[in-house]
MIFI-687239 format. One record per residue (C-alpha): residue number from 1; x, y, z. Coordinates in steps of 0.05 Angstrom, whole numbers, plus 5000, padded with zeros to 4 digits. Example, Ala and Ser with C-alpha at 12.3 -4.5 7.8 and 13.67 -1.06 7.14 Angstrom:
BEGIN
1 5246 4910 5156
2 5273 4979 5143
END
This chain:
BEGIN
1 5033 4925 4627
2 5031 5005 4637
3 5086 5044 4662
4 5075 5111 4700
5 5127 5160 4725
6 5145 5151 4800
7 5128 5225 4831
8 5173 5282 4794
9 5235 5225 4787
10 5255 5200 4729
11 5234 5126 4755
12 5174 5078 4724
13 5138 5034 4757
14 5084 4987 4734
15 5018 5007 4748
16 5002 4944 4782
17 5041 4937 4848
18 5058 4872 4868
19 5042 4868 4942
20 5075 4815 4995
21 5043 4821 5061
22 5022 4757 5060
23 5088 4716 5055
24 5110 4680 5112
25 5040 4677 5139
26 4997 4665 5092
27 5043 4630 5045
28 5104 4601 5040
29 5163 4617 5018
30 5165 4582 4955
31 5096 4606 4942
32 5126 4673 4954
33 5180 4660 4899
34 5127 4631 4848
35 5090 4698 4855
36 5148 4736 4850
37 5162 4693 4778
38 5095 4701 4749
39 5090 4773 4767
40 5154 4793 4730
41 5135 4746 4667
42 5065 4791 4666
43 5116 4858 4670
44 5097 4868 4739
45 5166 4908 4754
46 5145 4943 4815
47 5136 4899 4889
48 5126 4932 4950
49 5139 4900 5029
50 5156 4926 5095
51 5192 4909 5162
52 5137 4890 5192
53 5101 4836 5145
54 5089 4778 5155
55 5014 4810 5169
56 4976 4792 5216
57 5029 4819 5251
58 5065 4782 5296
59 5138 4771 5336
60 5143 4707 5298
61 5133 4726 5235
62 5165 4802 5238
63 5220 4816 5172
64 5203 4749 5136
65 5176 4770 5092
66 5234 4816 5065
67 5271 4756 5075
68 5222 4709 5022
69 5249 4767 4980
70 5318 4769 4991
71 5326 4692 4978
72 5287 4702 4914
73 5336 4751 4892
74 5396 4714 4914
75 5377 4648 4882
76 5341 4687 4811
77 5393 4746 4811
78 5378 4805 4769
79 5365 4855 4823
80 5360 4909 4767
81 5295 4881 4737
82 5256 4900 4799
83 5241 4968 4825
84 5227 4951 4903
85 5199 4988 4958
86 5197 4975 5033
87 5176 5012 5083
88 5190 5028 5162
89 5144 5043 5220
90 5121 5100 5253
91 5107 5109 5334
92 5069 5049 5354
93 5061 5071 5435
94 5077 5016 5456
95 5053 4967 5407
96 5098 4923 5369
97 5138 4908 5422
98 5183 4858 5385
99 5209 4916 5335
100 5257 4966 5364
101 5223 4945 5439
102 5165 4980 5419
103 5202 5048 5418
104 5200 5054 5354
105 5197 5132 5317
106 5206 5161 5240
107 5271 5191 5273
108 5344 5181 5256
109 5360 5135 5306
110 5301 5086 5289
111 5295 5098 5204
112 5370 5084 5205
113 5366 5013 5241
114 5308 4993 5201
115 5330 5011 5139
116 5395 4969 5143
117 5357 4908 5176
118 5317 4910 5114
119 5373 4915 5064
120 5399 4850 5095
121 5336 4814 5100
122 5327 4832 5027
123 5403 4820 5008
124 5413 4880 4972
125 5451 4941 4986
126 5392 4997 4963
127 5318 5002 4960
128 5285 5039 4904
129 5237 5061 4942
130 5241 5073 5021
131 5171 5100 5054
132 5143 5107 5131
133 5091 5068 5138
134 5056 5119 5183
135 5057 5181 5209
136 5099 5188 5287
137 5027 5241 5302
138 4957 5227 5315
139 4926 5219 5253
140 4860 5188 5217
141 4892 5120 5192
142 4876 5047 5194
143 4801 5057 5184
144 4783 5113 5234
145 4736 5160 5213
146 4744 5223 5255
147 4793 5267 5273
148 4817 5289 5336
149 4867 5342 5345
150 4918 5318 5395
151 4988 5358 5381
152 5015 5338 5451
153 5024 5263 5422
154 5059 5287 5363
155 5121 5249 5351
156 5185 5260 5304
157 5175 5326 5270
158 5175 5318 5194
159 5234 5360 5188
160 5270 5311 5210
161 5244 5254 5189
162 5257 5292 5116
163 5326 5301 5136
164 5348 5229 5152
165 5315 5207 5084
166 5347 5254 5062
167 5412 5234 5084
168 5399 5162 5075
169 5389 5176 4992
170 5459 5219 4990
171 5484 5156 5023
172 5466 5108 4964
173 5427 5057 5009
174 5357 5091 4986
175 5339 5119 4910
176 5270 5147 4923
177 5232 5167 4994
178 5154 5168 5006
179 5103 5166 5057
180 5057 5121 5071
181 4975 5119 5115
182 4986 5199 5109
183 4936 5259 5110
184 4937 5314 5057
185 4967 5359 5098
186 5021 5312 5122
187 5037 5299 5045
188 5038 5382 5033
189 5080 5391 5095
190 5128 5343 5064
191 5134 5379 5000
192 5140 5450 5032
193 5193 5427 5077
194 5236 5396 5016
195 5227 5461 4977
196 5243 5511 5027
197 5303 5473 5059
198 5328 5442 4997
199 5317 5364 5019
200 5302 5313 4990
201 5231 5307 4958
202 5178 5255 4968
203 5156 5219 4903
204 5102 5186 4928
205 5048 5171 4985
206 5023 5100 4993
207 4938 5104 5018
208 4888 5055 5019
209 4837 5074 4954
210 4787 5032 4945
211 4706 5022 4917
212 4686 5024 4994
213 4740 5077 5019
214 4732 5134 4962
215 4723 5196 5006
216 4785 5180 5048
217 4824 5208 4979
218 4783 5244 4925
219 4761 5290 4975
220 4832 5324 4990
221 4878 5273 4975
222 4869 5270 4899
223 4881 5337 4890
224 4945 5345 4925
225 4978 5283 4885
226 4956 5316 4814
227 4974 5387 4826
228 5041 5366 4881
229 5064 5315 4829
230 5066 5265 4886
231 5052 5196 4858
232 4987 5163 4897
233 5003 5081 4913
234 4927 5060 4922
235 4936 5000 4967
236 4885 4945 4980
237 4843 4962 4906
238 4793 4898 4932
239 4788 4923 5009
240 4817 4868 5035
241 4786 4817 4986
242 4711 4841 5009
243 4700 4873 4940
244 4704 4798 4911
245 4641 4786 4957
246 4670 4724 4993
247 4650 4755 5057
248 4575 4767 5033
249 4526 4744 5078
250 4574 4721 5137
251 4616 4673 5108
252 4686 4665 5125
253 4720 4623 5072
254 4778 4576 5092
255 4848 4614 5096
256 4825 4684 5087
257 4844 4750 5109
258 4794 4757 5162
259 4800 4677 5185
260 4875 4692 5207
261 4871 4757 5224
262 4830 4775 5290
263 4835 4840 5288
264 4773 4891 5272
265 4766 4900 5195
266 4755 4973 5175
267 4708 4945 5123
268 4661 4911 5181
269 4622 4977 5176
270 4538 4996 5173
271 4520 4990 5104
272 4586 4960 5077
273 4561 4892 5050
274 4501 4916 5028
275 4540 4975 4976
276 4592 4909 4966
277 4523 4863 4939
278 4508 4923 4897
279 4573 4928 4871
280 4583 4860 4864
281 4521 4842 4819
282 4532 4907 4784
283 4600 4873 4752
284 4568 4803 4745
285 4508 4847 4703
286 4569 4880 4656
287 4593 4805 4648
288 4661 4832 4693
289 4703 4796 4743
290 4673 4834 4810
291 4744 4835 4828
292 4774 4870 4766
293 4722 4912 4760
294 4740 4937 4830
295 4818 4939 4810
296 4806 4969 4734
297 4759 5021 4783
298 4825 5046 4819
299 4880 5034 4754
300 4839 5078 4708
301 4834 5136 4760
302 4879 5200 4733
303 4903 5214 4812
304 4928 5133 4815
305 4997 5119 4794
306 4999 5039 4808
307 4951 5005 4854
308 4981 4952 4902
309 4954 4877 4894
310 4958 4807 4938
311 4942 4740 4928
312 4946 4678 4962
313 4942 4636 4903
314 4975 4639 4826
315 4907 4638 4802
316 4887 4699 4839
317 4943 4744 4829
318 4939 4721 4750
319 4858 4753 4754
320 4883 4808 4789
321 4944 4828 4737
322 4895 4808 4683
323 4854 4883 4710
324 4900 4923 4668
325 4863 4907 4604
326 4793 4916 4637
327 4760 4971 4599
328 4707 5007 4639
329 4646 5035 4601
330 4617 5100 4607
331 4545 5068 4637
332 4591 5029 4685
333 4625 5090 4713
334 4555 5131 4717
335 4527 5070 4749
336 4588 5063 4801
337 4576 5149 4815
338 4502 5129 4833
339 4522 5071 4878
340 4573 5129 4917
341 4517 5171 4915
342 4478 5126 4959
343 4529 5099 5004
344 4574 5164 5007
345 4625 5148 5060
346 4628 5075 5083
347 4690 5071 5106
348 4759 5093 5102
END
């Protein structure tokens, strides 16, 4: 395994993320814990969750998976081998009634609560990493494609949403704050506001990156991260397990993503599966895994500091950590730059 440096900190994380969203859903708990084992034996050190997973999600299934976690850690101990990162979210309007009675904000008040309700769903008294899982203003997240400018929505303003992070790392209970679903300028407005008020600084900014989603960060994103020192968390490396092609030509395989999980995929877009085919035989031509081609894709990117995977099985998450010795010719990457060229945004 590869080790990167978490923002400017003097933290390391493993360049493959072990994601969790779908514990407590999706799997079970002791699936959950059997993941958790064979990530750590592989030197996957880094695991990422939030208050809201289980996903798709629901009031039934809201905080358990920070508690498949915190039993993990309670019954395997060792707390100190695992550098974990959960996250709190933004203004829902309305939605999400069954967190915070739908009132939730990235203010004091609301980042406070959630924070400790994590800590004692994961039975420990600090995160590594804490992050917002959105922005509280109207932004381009989630898979929408254009922008509209609507400042008389805007929520908590990032000054103070800096502030109680801020205040929550003097405190002890958090190490390391980041963002998460955020724009370029809500990552620069972040930095600014830590360097001309002396707060605390964000190391990171978690953003879906992906074969399909490319635009959404290498065309202001990527800078930012490189230049800002702000370590990019590519999540979802396979979009949502379409890159493998199981959703090629309409089929819907048993226990999916998009079986459980009614909600519009971002990735349901014009042109999408027929870029994914291309993609997809591309790999199988290079004698590749389409799936860690699509993961060694994001890992070998210089603006990527660890890329965020999920399984539902041992034997998936085992070809997924197995990505990080996928070597990535020179034809491939000229031959992935023509595919782009073709299918320049698809989705994001």
């Amino acid at each position: 395994m590869e080790y990167r440096r978490l923002g400017r900190t003097d933290l390391y994380v493993s360049a493959i993320c072990l994601g969790t969203m779908t514990w407590g859903q999706q799997n079970s708990e002791s699936e959950g814990h059997a993941q958790m084992d064979l990530a750590l034996d592989h030197g996957v050190t880094f695991w990422d969750t939030a208050e809201m997973y289980a996903v798709p999600p629901n009031a039934e299934t809201q905080g358990r998976t920070e508690e498949i976690i915190g039993t993990w850690l309670a019954r395997r101990g060792g707390r100190d081998r695992v550098v974990l990162a959960t996250k709190a979210i933004g203004r829902s309007n309305g939605g999400f009634g069954w967190i915070r009675g739908g009132n939730a904000r990235a203010d004091r008040t609301n980042i406070t609560e959630a924070l400790n309700d994590s800590l004692r769903r994961l039975r420990t008294d600090y995160v590594d990493l804490y992050q917002i899982h959105w922005p509280d203003r109207v932004t381009n997240r989630f898979g929408a494609l254009y922008y509209e400018h609507r400042p008389d929505e805007d929520g908590t303003p990032l000054q103070e949403t800096l502030q109680v992070l801020t205040d929550l790392v003097t405190s002890g209970k958090v190490r390391h704050i980041g963002v998460s679903n955020e724009t370029a300028w809500g990552v620069m407005g972040y930095v600014h506001l830590a360097e001309r008020l002396g707060l605390t600084r964000i190391a990171s900014v978690q953003n879906v990156y992906n074969l399909l989603t490319r635009a959404s960060v290498e065309v202001g994103l990527a800078e930012v991260v490189l230049r800002e020192a702000v370590s990019l968390l590519a999540y979802s490396p396979l979009a949502g397990g379409t890159l493998t092609g199981k959703y090629l030509d309409g089929a819907m395989p048993p226990n999916s993503r998009r079986t459980i999980d009614t909600r519009p995929s971002r990735y349901d877009r014009p042109r999408a599966a027929e870029a994914t085919r291309a993609l997809v035989d591309m790999a199988r031509r290079y004698g590749l895994d389409p799936a860690q081609m699509a993961t060694a894709f994001v890992l070998h990117q210089p603006f990527v500091t660890s890329t965020i995977i999920g399984a539902t099985s041992l034997d998936q998450l085992r070809t997924d950590i197995a990505s990080i010795d996928v070597a990535l010719s020179r034809q491939l990457w000229e031959e992935l730059r023509q595919i782009n060229s073709v299918f320049p945004v698809l989705c994001a």
